[in-house]
DOLUM-483314 format. One line per 10 residues: number of its first residue (from 0); their letters; for each residue x, y, z of N, C-alpha, C. Coordinates in steps of 0.2 Angstrom, whole numbers, m for minus. Last residue first. Layout:
// residues N
NUM = A = X:Y:Z:X:Y:Z:X:Y:Z | ...;
//
This chain:
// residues 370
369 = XXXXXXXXXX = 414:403:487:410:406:481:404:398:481 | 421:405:498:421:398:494:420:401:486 | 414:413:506:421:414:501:421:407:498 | 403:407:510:404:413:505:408:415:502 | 409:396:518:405:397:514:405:402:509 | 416:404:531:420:402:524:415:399:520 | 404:412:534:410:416:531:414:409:527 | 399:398:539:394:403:536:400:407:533 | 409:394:549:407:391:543:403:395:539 | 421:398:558:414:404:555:412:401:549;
359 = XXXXXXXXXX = 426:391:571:425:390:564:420:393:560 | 440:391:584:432:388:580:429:393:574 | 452:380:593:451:385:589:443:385:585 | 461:371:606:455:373:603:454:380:598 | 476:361:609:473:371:606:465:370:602 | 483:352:608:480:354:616:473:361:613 | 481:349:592:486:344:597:481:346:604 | 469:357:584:475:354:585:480:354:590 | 451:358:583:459:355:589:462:355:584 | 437:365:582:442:360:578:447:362:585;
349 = XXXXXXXXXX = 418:370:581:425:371:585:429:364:580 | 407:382:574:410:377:575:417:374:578 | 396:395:576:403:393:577:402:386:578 | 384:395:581:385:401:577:393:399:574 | 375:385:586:377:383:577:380:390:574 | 374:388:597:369:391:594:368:390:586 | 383:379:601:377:375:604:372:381:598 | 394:389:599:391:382:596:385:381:597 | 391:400:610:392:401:601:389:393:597 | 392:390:621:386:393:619:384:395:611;
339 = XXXXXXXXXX = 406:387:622:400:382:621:392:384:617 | 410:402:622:410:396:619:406:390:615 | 405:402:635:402:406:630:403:404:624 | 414:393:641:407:391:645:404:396:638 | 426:396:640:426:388:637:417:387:635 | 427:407:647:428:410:639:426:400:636 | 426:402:660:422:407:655:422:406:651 | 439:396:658:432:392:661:427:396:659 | 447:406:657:449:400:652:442:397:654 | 446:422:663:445:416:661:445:410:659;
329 = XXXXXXXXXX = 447:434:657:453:431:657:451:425:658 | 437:447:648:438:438:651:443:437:650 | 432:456:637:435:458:646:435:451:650 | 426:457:629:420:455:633:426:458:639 | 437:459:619:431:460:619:425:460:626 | 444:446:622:447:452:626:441:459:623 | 437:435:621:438:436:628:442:442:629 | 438:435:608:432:436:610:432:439:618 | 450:431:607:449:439:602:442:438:606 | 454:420:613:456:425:615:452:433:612;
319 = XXXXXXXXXX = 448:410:605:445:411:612:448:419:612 | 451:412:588:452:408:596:448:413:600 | 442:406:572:444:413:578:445:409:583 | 444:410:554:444:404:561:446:408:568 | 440:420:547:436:414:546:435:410:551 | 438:435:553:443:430:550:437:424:551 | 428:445:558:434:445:554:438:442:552 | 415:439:563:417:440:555:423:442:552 | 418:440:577:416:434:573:420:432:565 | 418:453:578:425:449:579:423:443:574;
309 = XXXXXXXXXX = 407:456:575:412:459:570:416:456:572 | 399:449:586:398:449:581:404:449:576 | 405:460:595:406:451:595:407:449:589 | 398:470:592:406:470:595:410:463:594 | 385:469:595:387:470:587:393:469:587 | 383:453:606:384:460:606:386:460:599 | 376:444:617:380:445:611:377:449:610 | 373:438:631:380:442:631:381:445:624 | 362:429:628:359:437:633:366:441:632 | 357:420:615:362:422:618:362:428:621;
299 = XXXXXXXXXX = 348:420:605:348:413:608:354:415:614 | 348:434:599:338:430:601:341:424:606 | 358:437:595:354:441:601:347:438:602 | 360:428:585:365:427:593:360:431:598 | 351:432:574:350:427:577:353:424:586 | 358:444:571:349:445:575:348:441:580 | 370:440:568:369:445:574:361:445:577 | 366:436:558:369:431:563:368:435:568 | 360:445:550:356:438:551:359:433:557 | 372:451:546:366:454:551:360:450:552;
289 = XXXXXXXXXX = 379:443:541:383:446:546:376:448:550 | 375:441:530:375:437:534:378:437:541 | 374:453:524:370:452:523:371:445:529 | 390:455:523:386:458:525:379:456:527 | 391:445:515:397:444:521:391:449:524 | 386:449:502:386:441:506:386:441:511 | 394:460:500:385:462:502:382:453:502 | 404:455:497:405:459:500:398:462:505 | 401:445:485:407:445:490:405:447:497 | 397:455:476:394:451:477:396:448:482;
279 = XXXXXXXXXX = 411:463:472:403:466:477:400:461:482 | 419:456:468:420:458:476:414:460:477 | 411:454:456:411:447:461:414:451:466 | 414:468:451:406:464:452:407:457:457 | 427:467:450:424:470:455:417:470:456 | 431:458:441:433:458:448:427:460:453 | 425:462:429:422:456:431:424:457:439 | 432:474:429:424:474:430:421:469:431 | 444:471:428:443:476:433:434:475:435 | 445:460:417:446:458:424:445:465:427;
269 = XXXXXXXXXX = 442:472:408:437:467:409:440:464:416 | 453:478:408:448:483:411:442:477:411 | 459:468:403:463:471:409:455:477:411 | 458:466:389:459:464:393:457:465:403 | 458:481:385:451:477:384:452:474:389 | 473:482:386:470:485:390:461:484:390 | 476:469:376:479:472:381:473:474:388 | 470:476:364:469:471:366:469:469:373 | 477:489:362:469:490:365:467:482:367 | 490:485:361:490:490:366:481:487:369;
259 = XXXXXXXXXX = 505:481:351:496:480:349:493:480:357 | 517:479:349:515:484:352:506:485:351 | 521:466:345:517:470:342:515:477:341 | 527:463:357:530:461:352:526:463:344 | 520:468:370:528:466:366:532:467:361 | 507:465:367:510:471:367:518:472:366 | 509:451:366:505:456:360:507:462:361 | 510:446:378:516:446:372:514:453:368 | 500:452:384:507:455:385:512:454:382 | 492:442:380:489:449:376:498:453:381;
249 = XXXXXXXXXX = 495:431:382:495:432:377:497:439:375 | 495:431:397:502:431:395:501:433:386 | 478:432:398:484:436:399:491:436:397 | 477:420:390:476:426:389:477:431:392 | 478:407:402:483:410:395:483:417:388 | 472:415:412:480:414:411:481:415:405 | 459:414:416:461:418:411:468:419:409 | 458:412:428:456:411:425:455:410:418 | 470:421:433:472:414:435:466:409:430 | 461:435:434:471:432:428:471:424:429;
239 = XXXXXXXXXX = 453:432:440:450:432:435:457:432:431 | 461:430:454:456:426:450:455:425:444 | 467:444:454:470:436:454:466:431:449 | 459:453:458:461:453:452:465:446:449 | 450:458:469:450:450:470:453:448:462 | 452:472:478:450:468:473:453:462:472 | 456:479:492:454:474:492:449:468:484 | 464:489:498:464:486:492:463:478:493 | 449:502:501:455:496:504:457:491:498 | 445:513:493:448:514:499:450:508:505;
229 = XXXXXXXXXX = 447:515:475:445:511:480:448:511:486 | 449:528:470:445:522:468:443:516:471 | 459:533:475:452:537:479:448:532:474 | 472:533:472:467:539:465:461:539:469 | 476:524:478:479:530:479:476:537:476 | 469:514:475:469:517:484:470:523:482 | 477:511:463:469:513:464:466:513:471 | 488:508:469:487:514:464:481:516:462 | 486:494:474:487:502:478:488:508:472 | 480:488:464:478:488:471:480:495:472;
219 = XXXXXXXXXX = 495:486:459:490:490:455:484:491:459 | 503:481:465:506:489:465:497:491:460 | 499:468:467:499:472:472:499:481:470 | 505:466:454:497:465:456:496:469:462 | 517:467:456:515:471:449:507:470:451 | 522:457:464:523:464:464:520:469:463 | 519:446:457:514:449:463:517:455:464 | 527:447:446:522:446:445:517:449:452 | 541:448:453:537:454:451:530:453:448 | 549:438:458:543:441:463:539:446:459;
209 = XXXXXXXXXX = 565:439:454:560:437:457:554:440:458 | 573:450:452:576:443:449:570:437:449 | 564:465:446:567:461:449:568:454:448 | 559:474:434:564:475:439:568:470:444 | 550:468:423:555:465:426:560:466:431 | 548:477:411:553:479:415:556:473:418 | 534:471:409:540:470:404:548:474:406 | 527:473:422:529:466:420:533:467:413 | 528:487:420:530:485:425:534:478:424 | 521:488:408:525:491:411:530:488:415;
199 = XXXXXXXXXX = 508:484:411:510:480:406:518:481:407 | 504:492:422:505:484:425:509:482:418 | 501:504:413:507:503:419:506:496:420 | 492:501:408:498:504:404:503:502:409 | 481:501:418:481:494:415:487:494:411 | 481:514:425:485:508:427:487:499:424 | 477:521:414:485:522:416:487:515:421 | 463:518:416:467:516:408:477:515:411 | 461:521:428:459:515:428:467:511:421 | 463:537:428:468:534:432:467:524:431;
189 = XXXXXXXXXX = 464:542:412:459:542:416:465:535:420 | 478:554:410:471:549:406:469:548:413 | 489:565:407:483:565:409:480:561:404 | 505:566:411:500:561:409:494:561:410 | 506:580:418:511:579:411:507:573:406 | 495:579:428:496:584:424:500:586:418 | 502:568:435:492:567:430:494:575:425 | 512:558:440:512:566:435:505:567:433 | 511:546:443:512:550:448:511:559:447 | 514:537:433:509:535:439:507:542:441;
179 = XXXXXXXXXX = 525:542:427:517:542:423:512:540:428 | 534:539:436:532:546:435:527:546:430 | 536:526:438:533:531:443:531:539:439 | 541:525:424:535:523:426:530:527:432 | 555:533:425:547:535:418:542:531:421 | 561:525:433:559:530:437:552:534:431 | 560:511:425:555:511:433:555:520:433 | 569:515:416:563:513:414:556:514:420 | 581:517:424:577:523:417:571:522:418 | 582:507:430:580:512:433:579:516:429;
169 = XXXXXXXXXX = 586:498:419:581:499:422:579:501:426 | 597:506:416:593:504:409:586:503:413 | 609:507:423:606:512:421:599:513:418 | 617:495:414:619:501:419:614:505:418 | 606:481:410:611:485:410:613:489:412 | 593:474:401:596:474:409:602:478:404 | 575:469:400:578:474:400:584:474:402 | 571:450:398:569:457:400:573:464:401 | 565:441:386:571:444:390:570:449:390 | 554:427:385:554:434:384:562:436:389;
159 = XXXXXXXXXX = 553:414:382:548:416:380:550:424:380 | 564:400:376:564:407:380:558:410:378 | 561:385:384:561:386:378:560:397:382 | 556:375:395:563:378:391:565:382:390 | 544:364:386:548:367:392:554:370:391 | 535:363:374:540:367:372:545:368:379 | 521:363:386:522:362:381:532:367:380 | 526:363:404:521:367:398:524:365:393 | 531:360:415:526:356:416:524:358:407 | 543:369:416:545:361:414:537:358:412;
149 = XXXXXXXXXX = 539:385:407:540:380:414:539:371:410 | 548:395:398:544:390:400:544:385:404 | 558:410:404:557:404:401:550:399:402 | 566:423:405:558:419:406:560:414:400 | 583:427:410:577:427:405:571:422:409 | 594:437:416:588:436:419:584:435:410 | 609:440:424:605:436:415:600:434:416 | 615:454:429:611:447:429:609:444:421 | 623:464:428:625:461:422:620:453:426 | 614:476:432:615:475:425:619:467:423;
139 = XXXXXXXXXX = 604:467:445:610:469:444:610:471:439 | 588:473:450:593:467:447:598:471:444 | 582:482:463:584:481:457:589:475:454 | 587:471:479:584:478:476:583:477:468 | 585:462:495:588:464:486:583:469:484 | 582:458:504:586:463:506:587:465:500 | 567:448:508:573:450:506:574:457:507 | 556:439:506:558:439:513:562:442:511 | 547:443:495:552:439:494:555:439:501 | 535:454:499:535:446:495:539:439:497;
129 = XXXXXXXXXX = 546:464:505:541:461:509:538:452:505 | 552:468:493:555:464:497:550:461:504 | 543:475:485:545:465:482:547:461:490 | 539:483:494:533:480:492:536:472:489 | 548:491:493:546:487:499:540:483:498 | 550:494:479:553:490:482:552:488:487 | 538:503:480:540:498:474:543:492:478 | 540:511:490:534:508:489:537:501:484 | 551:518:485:551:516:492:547:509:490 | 547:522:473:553:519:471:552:515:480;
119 = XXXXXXXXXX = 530:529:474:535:530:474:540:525:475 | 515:534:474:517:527:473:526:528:473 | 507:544:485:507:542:479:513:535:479 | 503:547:498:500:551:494:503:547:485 | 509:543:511:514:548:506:509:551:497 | 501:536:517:506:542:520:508:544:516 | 496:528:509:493:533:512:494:538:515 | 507:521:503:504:525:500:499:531:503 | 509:515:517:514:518:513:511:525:509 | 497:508:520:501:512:523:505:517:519;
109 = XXXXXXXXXX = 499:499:505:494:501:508:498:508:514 | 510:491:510:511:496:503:506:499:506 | 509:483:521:511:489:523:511:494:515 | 496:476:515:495:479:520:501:485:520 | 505:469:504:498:473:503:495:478:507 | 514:461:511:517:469:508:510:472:504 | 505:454:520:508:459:524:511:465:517 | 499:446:510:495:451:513:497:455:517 | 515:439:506:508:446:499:504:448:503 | 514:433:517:521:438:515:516:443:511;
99 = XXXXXXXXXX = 506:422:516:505:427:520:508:435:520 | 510:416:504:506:419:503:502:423:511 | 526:412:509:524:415:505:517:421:503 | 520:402:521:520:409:523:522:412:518 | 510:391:513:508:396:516:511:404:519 | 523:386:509:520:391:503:515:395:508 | 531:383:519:536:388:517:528:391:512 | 517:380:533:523:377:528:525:382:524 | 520:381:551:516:385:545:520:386:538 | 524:376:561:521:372:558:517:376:552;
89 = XXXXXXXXXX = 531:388:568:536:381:565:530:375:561 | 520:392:573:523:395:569:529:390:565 | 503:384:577:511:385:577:516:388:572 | 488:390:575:494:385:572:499:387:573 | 478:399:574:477:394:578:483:387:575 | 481:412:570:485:412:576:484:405:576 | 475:417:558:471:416:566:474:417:571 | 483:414:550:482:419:549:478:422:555 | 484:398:549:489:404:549:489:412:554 | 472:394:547:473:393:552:479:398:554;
79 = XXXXXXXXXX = 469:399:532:464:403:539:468:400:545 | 477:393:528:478:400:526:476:400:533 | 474:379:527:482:380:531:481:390:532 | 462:380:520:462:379:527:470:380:531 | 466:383:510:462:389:513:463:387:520 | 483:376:505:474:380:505:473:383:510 | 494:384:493:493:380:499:485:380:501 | 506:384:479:500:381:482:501:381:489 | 514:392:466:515:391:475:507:392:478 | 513:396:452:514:389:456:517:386:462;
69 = XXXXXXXXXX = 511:410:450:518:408:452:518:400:455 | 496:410:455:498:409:448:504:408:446 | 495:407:466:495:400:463:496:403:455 | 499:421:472:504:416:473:503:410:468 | 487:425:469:490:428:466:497:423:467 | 478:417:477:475:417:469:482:419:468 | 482:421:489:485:416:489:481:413:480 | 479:435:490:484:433:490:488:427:488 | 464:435:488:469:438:484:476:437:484 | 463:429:500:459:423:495:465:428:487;
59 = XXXXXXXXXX = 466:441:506:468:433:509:468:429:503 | 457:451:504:462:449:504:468:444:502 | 445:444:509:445:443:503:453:444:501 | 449:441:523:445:438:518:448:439:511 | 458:450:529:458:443:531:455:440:530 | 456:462:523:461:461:524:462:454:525 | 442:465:528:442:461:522:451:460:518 | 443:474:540:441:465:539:442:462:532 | 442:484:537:448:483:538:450:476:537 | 427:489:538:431:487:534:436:485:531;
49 = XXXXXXXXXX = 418:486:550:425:485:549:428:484:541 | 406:485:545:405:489:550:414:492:552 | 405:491:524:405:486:533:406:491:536 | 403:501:517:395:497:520:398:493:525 | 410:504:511:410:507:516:406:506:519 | 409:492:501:415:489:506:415:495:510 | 400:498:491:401:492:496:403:492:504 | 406:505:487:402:508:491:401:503:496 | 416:498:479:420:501:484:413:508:491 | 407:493:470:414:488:474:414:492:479;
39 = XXXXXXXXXX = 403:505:463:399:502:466:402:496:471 | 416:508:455:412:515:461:407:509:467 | 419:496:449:423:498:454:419:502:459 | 408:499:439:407:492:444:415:494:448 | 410:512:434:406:508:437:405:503:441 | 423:507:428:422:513:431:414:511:437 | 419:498:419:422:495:422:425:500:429 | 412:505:409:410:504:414:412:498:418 | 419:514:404:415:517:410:412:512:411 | 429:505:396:431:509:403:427:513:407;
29 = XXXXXXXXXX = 422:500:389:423:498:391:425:502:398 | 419:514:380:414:511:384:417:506:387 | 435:515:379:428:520:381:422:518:384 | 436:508:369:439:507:377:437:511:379 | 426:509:357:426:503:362:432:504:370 | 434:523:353:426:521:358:425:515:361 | 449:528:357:445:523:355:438:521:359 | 457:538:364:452:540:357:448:534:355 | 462:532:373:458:536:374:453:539:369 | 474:528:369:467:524:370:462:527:371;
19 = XXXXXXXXXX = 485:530:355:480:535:363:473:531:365 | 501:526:354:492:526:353:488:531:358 | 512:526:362:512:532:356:506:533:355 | 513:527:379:511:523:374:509:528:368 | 522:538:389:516:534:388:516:532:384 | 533:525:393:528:528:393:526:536:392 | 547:521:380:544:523:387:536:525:390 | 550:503:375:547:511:375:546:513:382 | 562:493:375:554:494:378:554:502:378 | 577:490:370:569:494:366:566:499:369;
9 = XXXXXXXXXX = 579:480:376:581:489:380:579:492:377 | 578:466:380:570:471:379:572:478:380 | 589:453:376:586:460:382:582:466:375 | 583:441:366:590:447:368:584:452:372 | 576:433:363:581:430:367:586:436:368 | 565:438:356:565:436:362:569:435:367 | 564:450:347:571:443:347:569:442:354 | 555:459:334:555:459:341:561:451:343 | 560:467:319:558:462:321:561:461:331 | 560:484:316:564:478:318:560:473:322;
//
């Protein structure tokens, strides 16, 4: 039977997928080695000194990729001031806290899954509702939730896909999905292949009215935290989708609507390998410039310390304050006078708004830059 866009999706098979990707040599060799460049990503990143930092780097940049693919813009500079402290809260505009929302429910799903060792219905949804500032759950059965094309795109309007809905229909669906995440020994494939199966999953459920796009990105971060592939979720998989849109949204029609699976998954293991070759490259940047600054501070500067230094580089834009409770200065005169010093050594740049000095790790936002 012909696939009907315009009518609910309660079809959608369950997992696992009838094909077995697993017998195909080309997703074989793609998948070792998109295995590879994750093992070498995440050796990396035990190479910082903090690696929790990359929460308020790369993360960040992940966040706010993952939000412009939902058409919620803000930039880097509203992000790093955000994120620093160096701007009022009443001055932090509705997109920017969106995209700080994604790096809070990627921090606390992160937590979540650590304590609990796996991906489970909690996670899921604390995970949207952190996104969405909300209280909602599963969509109702009788919502009318269809996708449609945005006003800006050829055809606007026009219905592109209906998602599953009814008593029971999509929590059937979500509780099969947790449980192919979560069952290696009823599901046994390689945990890379299972999560590229599962995001297609996720996104043709739909379980919520809202939000499931970042959702659905986030939930795949932490499910490779969870397998011990990568120990912060800190892959930069937005990008390469945001790159790459319209082939994205293709290759999940295609499974749709074709059930045509390996394109799909081709897809999606090459955003893992491209991802993870630029997080490296990313990652041993930040590194690499972290130890040149340090050299440099301890040659022009008698107080700098490796302690300093790693504040430096935890976020882009730093206040007074994260230096001075390092060193142990209340100070405002102090903390103005070492300050100085940072500049004058070209280690930091300083900016204002209104009374509030804040200053500026141009070398780290350089490299995120790319």
């Amino acid at each position: 039977m012909a696939y009907d866009r315009t009518q609910p999706f309660n079809n959608l098979p369950l997992l696992p997928p009838s094909k077995n990707m697993e017998e195909d040599i080309e997703v074989m060799k793609k998948l070792v080695k998109a295995s590879r460049a994750l093992a070498t990503t995440n050796s990396s990143i035990n190479r910082l000194p903090n690696p929790t930092m990359l929460i308020n780097t790369i993360a960040l940049q992940e966040a706010q990729t993952s939000t412009a693919i939902e058409n919620i813009f803000t930039t880097e500079d509203e992000l790093y001031k955000a994120v620093s402290e160096t701007v009022r809260e009443e001055n932090i505009t509705p997109a920017t806290k969106e995209v700080l929302r994604y790096r809070e429910a990627l921090w606390d799903g992160y937590n979540i899954v650590k304590a609990k060792e796996q991906i489970d219905m909690e996670c899921v949804i604390s995970t949207f509702r952190q996104i969405k500032n909300s209280t909602a759950g599963i969509r109702p059965p009788q919502t009318l939730t269809i996708i449609r094309r945005g006003q800006s795109e050829f055809r606007s309007g026009e219905v592109i896909y209906t998602p599953p809905r009814g008593a029971g229909i999509i929590e059937t669906k979500i509780d099969n999905l947790i449980e192919y995440l979560n069952d290696d020994k009823k599901y046994d494939a390689d945990p890379l292949l299972k999560m590229c199966i599962a995001h297609y999953q996720f996104e043709a459920i739909y379980p919520f009215s809202d939000g499931n796009e970042r959702t659905g990105r986030i939930l795949n971060l932490l499910y490779l935290v969870n397998k011990g592939l990568l120990d912060q979720p800190v892959l930069y998989l937005s990008k390469y989708i945001m790159l790459n849109k319209d082939d994205y949204y293709h290759h999940l029609s295609g499974v749709t609507q074709r059930g045509s699976w390996k394109p799909w998954v081709m897809y999606m293991l090459d955003a893992v390998e491209k991802t993870a070759e630029l997080t490296n490259q990313l990652i041993i940047s930040i590194i690499n410039q972290m130890e040149a600054t340090l050299s440099h501070g301890k040659l022009n500067i008698k107080w700098y310390s490796k302690e300093v230094n790693e504040a430096i580089y935890s976020q882009p834009y730093i206040k007074p304050k994260l230096i001075g409770e390092i060193l142990d200065i209340t100070s405002r005169t102090t903390l103005t006078k070492y300050f100085s010093q940072l500049v004058d050594a070209r280690i930091l740049s300083s900016g204002k708004i209104g009374r509030d000095v804040y200053y500026i790790n141009d070398d780290l936002i350089q490299i995120l830059k790319g």
